[in-house]
C-alpha positions in Angstrom: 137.8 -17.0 -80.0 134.8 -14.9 -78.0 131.9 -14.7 -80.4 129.7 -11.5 -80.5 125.9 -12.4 -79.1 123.6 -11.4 -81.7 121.1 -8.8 -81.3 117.8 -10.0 -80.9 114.9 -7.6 -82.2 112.1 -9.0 -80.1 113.5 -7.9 -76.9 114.3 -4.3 -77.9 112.7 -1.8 -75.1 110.5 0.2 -77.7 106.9 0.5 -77.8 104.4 -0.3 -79.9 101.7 1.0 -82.3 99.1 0.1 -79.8 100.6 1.8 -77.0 101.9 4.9 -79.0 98.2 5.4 -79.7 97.0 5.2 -76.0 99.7 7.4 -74.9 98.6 9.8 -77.8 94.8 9.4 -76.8 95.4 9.8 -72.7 97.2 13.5 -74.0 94.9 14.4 -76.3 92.3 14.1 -72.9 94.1 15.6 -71.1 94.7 18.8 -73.6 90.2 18.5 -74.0 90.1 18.8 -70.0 93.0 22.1 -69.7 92.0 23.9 -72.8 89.0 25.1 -71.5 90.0 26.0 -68.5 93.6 28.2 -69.9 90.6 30.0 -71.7 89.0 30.4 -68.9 91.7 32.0 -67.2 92.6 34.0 -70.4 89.0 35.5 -70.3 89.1 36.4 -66.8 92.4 38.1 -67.1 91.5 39.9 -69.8 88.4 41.4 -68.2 90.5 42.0 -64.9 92.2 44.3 -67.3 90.3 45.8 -68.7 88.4 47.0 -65.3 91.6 48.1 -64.5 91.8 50.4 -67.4 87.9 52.0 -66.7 89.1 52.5 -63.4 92.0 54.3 -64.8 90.1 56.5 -66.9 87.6 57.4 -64.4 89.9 58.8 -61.8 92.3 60.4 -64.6 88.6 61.9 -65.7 88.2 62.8 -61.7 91.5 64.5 -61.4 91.1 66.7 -64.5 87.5 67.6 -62.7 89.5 68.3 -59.4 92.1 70.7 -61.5 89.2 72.1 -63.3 86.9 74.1 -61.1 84.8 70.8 -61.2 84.0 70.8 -64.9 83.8 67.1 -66.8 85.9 66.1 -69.5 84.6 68.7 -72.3 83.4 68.0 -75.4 85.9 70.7 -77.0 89.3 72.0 -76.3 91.4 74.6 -76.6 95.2 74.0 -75.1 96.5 76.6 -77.3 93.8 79.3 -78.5 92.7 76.4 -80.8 89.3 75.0 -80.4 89.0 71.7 -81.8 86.2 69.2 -81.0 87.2 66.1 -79.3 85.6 63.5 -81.3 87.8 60.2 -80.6 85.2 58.9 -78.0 83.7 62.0 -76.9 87.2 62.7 -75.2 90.2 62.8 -77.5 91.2 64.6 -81.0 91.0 62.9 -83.9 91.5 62.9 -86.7 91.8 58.7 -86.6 93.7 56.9 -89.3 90.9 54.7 -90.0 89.4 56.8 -92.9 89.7 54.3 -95.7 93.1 55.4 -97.0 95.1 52.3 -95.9 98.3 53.0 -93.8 101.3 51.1 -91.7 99.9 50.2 -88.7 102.6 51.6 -87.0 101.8 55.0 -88.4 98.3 54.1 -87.3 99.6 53.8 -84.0 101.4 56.9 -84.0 98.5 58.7 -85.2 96.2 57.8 -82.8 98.7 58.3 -79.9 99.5 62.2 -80.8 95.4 62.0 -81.0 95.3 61.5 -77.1 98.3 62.9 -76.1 96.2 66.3 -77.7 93.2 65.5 -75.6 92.7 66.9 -71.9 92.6 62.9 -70.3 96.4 62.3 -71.0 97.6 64.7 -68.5 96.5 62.5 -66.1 96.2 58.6 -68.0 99.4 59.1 -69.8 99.9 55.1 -70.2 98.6 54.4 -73.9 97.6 50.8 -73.4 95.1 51.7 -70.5 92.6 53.6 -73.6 92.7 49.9 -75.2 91.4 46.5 -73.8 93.6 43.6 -74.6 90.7 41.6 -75.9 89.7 44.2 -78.7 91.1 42.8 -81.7 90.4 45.5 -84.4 94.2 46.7 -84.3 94.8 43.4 -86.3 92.6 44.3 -89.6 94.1 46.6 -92.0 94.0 50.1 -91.6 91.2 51.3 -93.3 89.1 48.5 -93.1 88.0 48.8 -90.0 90.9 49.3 -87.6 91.3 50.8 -84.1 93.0 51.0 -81.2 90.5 52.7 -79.0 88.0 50.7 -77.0 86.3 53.4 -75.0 84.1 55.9 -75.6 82.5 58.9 -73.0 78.6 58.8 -72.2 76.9 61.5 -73.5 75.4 62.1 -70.5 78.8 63.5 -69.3 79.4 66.5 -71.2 78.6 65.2 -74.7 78.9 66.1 -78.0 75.3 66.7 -78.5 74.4 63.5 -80.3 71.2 63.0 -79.0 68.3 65.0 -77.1 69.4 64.8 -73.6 70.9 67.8 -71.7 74.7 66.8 -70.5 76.1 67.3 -67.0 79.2 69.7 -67.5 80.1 69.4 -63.8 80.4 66.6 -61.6 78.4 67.7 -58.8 75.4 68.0 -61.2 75.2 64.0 -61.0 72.5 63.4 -57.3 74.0 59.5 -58.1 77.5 59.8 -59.3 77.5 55.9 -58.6 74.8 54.9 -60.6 76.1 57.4 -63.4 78.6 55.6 -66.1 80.9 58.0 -67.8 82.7 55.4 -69.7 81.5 52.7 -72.1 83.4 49.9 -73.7 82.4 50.1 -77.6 83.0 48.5 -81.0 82.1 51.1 -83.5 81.6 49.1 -86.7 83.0 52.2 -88.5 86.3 51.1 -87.1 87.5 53.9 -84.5 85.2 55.4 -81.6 83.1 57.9 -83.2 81.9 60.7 -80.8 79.8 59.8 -77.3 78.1 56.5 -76.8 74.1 57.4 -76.7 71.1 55.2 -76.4 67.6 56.7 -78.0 66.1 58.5 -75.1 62.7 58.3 -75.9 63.2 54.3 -74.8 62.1 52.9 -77.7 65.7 51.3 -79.1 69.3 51.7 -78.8 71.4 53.8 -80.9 75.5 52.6 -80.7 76.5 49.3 -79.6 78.8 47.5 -76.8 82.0 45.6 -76.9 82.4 42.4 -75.9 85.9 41.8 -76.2 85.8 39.3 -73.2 82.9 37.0 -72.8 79.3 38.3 -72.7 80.4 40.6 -71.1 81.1 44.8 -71.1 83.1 47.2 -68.6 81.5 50.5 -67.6 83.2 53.3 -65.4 81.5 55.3 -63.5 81.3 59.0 -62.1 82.4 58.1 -58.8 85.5 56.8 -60.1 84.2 52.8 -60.0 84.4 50.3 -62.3 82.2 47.2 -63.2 80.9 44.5 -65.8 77.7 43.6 -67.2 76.9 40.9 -68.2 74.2 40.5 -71.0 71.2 38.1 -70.9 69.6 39.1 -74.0 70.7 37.7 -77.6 69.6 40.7 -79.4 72.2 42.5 -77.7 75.0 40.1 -77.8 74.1 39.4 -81.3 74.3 43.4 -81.9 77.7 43.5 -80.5 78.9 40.4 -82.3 77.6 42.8 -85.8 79.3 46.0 -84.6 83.0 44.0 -84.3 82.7 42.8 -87.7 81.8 46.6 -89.5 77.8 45.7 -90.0 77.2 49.6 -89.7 73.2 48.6 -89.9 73.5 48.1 -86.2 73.4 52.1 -85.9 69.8 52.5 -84.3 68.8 48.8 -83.6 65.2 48.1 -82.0 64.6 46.3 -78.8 64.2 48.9 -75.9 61.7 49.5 -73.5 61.2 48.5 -69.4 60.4 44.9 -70.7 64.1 44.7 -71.6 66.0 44.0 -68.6 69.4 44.5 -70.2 68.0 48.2 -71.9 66.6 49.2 -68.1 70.1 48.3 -66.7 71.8 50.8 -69.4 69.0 53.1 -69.4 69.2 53.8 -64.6 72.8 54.4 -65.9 73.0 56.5 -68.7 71.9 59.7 -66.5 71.7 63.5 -67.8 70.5 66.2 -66.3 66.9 64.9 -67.6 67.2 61.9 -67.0 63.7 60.2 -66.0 62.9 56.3 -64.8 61.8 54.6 -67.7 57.9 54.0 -67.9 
């Protein structure tokens, strides 16, 4: 009669607590040495994409100039004997659901759509996601508490709304340096949606609405010529402004820190040209 070998436990191929935790330890340095990197990548791609939707914008902006006896995007339109004023970003109708009376966002969304799709741009930039940057997280708050889809607003400088004391150019062949002119602006409005033109304070002695930075240090400007590039900021006053604007801190309206000593203001201030615009002194 064959007898059945036992089975003995101390030969079983498993592994032990001590190797369990090394294996666990080697992934976990592993995971330290890629995470950094994926975000990395993440960042870039999102900036990548965000250029991509300035230069969008700009040319759409170009074309309606070309179509348009050379006039820029105006500051009020009338597609149907009604005159409204385009107040979503200088360059669309609102009005925008972010009022305080709280919404779906979906609703939201479809509100701010019919906005553009009413505005003189979507003729010609007709894709909906290219007037958002994929790093611009306000669509995830609540509607009315600071929501928005938009992530662009129009320089003033470029047919405003009259926000501040500087005369606009309402034709593109106004601008002597269409390449050194930005027309487009990525900004975080703490009031939630993009509220008029983005302005700086003229006389040089401050700012007056903040930037995004939805990617990094970092914010996308499009310009007259129908380019688009990045800035990146060196001051922490300016960061730090930013940083206030994305979180509603509407106290950022009107922040200090210009002047020629400020090389991120000088930067913004060679490219936020008007018809008088003057080097800073």
């Amino acid at each position: 009669m064959k007898t059945i070998p036992s089975i003995r436990r101390g030969n079983s191929a498993g592994f032990t607590l001590i190797e369990l935790l090394v294996v666990i330890a080697i992934i976990a340095i592993l995971a330290g040495m890629l995470l950094p990197a994926l975000s990395k990548a993440k960042l870039k791609a999102t900036l990548a994409s965000c250029l991509n939707n300035q230069k969008q914008l700009t040319l759409g902006a170009k074309m309606y100039s070309l179509d348009n006896n050379d006039g820029l995007l105006p500051p009020r339109w009338a597609p149907s004997n009604t005159v409204f004023e385009l107040r979503g970003g200088g360059y669309w109708r609102d009005p925008n659901p972010d009022t305080g009376n709280a919404m779906p966002v979906a609703k939201a969304m479809e509100t701010v759509r019919k906005g553009l799709e009413q505005g003189p741009l979507w003729k010609y930039v007709s894709a909906f996601n290219s007037y958002h940057c994929p790093g611009d997280l306000r669509p995830k708050r609540k509607v009315g508490q600071g929501w928005a889809w938009d992530s662009y607003s129009k320089s003033e400088g470029i047919n405003g709304n009259g926000w501040t004391a500087v005369t606009p150019y309402t034709k593109e062949t106004h601008a002597d340096r269409p390449t050194e002119t930005m027309m487009f602006v990525e900004e975080s409005d703490p009031r939630g949606w993009n509220i008029g033109t983005w302005v700086i304070d003229v006389a040089g002695k401050g700012w007056v609405d903040p930037f995004a930075i939805f990617h990094g240090n970092v914010s996308d400007f499009g310009f007259l010529d129908g380019h688009a590039e990045q800035r990146k900021w060196v001051r922490q006053d300016v960061i730090n402004a930013a940083k206030k604007a994305a979180n509603g801190d509407r106290s950022i309206f009107n922040w200090p820190g210009g002047g020629k000593a400020n090389t991120d203001y000088v930067w913004v201030w060679d490219r936020f040209r008007h018809k008088d615009w003057k080097p800073i002194n």
